[in-house]
C-alpha positions in Angstrom: 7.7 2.6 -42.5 4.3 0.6 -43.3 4.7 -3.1 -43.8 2.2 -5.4 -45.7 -0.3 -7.1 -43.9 0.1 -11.0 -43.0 -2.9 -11.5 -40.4 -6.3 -12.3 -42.1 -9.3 -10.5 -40.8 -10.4 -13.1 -38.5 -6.8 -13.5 -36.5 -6.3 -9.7 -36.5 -9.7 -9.6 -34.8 -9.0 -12.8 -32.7 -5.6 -11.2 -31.3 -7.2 -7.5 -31.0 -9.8 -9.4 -28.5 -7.3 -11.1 -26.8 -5.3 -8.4 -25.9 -8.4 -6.1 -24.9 -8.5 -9.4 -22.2 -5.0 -9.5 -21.5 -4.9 -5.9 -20.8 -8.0 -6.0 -18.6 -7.3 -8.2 -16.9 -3.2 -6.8 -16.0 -5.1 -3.6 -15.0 -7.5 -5.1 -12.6 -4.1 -7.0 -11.3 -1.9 -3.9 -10.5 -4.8 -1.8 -9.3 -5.1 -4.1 -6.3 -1.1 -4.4 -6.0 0.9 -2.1 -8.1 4.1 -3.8 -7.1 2.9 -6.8 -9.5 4.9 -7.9 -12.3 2.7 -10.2 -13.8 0.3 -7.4 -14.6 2.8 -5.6 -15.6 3.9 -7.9 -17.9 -0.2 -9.2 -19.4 -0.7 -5.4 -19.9 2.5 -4.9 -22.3 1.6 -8.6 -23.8 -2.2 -7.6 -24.5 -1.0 -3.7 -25.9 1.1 -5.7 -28.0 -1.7 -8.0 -29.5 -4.1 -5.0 -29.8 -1.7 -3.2 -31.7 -1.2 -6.7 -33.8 -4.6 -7.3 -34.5 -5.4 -2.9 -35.2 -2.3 -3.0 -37.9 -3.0 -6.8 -39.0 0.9 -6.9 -39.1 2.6 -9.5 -36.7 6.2 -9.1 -36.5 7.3 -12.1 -35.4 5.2 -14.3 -38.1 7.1 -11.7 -40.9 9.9 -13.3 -39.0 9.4 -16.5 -38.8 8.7 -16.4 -42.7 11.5 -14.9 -44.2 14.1 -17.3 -42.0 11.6 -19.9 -43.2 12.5 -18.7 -47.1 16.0 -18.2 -46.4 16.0 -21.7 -45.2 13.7 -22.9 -48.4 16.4 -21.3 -50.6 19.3 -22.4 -49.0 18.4 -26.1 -49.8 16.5 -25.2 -53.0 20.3 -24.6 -54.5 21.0 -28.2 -52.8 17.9 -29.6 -54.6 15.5 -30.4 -51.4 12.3 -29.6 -52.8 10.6 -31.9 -50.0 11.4 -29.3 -47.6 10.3 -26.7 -49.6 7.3 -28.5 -50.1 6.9 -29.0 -46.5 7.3 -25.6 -45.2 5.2 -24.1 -48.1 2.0 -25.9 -47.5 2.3 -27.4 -50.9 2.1 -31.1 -51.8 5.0 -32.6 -53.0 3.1 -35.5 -55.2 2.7 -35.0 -58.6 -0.9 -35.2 -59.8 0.1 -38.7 -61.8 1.6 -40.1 -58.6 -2.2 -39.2 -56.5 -4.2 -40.7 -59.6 -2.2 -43.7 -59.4 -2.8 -43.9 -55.9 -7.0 -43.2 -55.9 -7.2 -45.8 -58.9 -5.4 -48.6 -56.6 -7.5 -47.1 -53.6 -10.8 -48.3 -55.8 -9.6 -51.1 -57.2 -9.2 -52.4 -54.1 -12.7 -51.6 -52.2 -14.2 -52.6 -55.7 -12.5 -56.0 -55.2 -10.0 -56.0 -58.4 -6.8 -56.5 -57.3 -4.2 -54.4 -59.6 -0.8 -55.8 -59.9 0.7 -54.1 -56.4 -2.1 -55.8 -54.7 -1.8 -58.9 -56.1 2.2 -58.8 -55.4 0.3 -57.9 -51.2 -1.7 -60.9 -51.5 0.7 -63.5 -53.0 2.9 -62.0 -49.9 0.5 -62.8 -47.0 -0.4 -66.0 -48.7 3.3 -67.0 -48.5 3.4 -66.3 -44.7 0.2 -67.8 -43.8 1.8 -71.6 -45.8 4.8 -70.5 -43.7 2.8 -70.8 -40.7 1.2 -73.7 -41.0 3.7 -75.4 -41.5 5.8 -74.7 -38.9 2.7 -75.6 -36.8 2.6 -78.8 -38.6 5.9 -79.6 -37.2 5.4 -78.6 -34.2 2.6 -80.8 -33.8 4.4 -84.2 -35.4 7.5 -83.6 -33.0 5.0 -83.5 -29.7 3.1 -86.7 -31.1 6.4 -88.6 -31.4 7.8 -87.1 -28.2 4.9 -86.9 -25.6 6.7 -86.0 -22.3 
């Protein structure tokens, strides 16, 4: 039974390399005490990379990705496209939506203020009166009261 590939050239060879390590070093572990487990255990781990990165097939990434699209279907037919999105890698703003955004982005280092960032400014404007003032009162009421 031969699956499709999912490991690109470069991870198949990263996780061929490290289990060539793994497996050294789980031999050079149980030849100085056979009764060791954990060299037991790095030399299955690293023949189980090497065979990975030989067959550029990981198991547990085909996985990982069909639960991954069974979940992306399950709330496709409930209308989350979000988390499809998400899990995808894709971008879930619509090109308008990002051209919107990078003309309000040079509007405002250029120094023109559109209409969201004039709605910003009025805002901060509002708060700053607001604080002045109620520093101005705060001032009056220690001038009449001065204990």
């Amino acid at each position: 039974m031969m699956h499709e590939t999912n490991l690109s050239e470069k991870n198949a060879f990263c996780r061929f390399a490290m289990g060539v390590s793994l497996t050294a070093f789980g031999i050079a572990k149980v030849s100085r005490n056979p009764e060791c487990t954990k060299g037991r255990l790095m030399i299955a781990f690293g023949a189980f990379k090497m065979a990975e990165g030989i067959f550029k097939y990981c198991p547990t990434k085909a996985l990982m990705s069909s639960c991954m699209e069974s979940a992306m279907s399950n709330n496709n037919s409930t209308g989350n496209s979000s988390m499809q999105s998400m899990f995808s890698g894709q971008n879930s703003m619509s090109s308008e939506h990002i051209d919107k955004l990078m003309k309000d982005f040079s509007s405002a280092i250029s120094g023109n203020t559109s209409g969201s960032n004039a709605t910003a400014s009025k805002q901060s404007d509002s708060s700053t009166s607001n604080q002045n003032s109620s520093e101005s009162k705060s001032s009056t009421n220690k001038a009449q009261n001065p204990s």
